[in-house]
N, C-alpha and C positions, 0 to 999 in steps of 0.2 A: 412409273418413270423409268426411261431408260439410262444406262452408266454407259458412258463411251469413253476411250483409251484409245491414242492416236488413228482416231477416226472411223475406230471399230465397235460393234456395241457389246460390253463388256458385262455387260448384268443389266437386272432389272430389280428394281424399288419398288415394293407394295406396302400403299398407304392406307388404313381404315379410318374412318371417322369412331368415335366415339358415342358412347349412348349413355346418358345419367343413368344409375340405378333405376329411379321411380318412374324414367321418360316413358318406358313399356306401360307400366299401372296407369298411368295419368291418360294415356288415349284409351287404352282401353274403357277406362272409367270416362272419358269425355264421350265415347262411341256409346259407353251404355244410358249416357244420357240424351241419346238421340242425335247428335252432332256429326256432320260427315266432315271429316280429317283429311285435306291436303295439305302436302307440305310443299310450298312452293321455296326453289331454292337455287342458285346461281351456279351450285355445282353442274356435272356434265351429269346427263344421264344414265347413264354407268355408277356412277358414284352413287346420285339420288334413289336410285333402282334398290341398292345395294340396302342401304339404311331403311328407304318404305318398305322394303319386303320384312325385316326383322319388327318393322312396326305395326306389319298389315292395313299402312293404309297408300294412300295413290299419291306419286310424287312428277311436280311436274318441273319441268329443269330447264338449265339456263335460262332462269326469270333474271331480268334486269330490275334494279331498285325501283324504277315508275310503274313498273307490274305488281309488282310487289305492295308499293303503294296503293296502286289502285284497285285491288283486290282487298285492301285492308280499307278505304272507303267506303266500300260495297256490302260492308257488314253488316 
């Protein structure tokens, strides 16, 4: 994010998401049971990028909630 002061850009804000302790062990452990891990998610793909890369698996971005939805149908 950018910081602006009368109408100049003044700084810049960097945001990370967070990762639970276990969220790494739990895909890992769901990958070694065979299961292929996407995380579909509303963030921008920059962002999604960011978090699948530390989770090693494939992130697909700006899903809308009826995607979402219907991906979780399809299960």
């Amino acid at each position: 994010m950018y910081v602006a002061a009368d109408g100049k850009t003044a700084g810049l804000i960097a945001v990370a998401d967070l990762l639970k302790n276990s969220t790494a062990a739990v895909v890992n452990e769901l990958k070694r049971a065979g299961l292929a891990i996407i995380m579909l998610t509303g963030d921008n793909a920059t962002t999604a990028k960011g978090v699948a890369a530390r989770l090693g698996i494939n992130p697909e971005a700006d899903v809308f909630p009826e995607r979402k939805a219907e991906a979780m149908s399809n299960c």
